[in-house]
N, C-alpha and C positions, 0 to 999 in steps of 0.2 A: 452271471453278468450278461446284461440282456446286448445285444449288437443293435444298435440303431442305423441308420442312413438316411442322405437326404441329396438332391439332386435339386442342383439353379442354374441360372442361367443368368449372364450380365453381358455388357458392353464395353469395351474401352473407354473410358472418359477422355482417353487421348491418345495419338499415335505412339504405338510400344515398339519399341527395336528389338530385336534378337536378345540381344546382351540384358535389358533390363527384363526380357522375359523371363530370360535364364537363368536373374538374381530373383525373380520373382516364384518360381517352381525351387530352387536352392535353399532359399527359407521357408517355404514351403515344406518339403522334405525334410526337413531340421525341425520343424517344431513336430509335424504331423508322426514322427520318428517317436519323440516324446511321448506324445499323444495317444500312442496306440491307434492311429486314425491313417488309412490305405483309400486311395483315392485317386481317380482316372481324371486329367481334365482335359479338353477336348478346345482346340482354337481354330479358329477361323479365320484370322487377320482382324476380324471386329469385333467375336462375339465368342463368349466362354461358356463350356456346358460343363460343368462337376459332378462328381457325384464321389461323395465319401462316406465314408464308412467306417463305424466303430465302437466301443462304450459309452454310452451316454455321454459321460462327462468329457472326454476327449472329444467326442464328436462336438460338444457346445462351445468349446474352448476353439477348437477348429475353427467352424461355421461361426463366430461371432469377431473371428478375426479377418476372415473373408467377406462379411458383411463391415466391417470399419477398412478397409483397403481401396487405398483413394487412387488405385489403377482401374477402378473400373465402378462404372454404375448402372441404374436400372436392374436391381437385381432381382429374380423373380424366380420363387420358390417353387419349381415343379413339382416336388412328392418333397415329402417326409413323415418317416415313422419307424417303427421296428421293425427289421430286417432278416429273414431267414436264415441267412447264412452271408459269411464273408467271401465275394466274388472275388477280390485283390491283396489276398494274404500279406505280398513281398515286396507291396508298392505305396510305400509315404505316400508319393505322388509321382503319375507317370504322367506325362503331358503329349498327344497324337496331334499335329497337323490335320486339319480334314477340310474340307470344302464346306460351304457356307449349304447345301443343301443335306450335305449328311448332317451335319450339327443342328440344323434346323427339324430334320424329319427325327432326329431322337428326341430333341424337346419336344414337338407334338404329339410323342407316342405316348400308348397305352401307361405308364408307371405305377399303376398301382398292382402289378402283379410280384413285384418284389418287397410287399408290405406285407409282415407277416409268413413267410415264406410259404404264400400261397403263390406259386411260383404258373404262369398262365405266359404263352407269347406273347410279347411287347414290348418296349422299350429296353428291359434288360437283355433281353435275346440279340437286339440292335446294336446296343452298345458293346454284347459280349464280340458278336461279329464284326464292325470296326475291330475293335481291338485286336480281333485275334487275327483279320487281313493287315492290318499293320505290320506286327507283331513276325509274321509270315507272308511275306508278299509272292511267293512262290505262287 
């Protein structure tokens, strides 16, 4: 079974509260659970960076449900393709707070080094580091 991934980026279509985020990562993590699909998403206050990850088919089921979701639009496909390996084994979906400049500087990074798992510094390097200063803020 091949791992696929893919990585977008969208905007609010409208002002989102806490609460309807929270119902929004909660079905989220319910279906991507199903799915076999693990997936980091990254907010701003206006602007969403994803990146998921998983079987083909889970991955399409995924990603075509995020593409019809009327919380946000402008959606703009930064990578996708076959994936070397699974960077978020244990994560449906995890969702990071971050500043409008970190979320912006990993959409315009390198991405195609985690295509194929020709694995080169760039974008996934970025992301893994958010993550893991979140994750450990020590």
């Amino acid at each position: 079974m091949s791992l696929e991934a893919v990585v977008y980026t969208s905007r609010v279509s409208k002002r989102i509260d806490p609460h309807e985020l929270q119902a929004l990562v909660s079905d989220a993590e319910a279906f991507n659970s199903g799915a076999d699909v693990s997936s980091v998403l990254l907010f701003d206050g206006g602007r969403f960076l994803q990146y998921l990850e998983g079987p083909a088919r889970g991955l399409t089921d995924a990603y075509g449900r995020v593409r019809q979701a009327s919380r946000h639009t402008n959606i703009i496909e930064v990578a996708k393709g076959v994936a070397g390996k699974r960077l978020f084994r244990h994560w449906p979906i995890k969702r990071f707070d971050v500043d409008s400049m970190v979320l912006g500087s990993i959409a315009r990074a390198d991405w195609s080094g985690f295509l194929q798992g020709h694995h080169r510094p760039g974008a996934v390097d970025h992301l893994l580091d958010v993550v893991s200063r979140r994750l450990d803020p020590a």
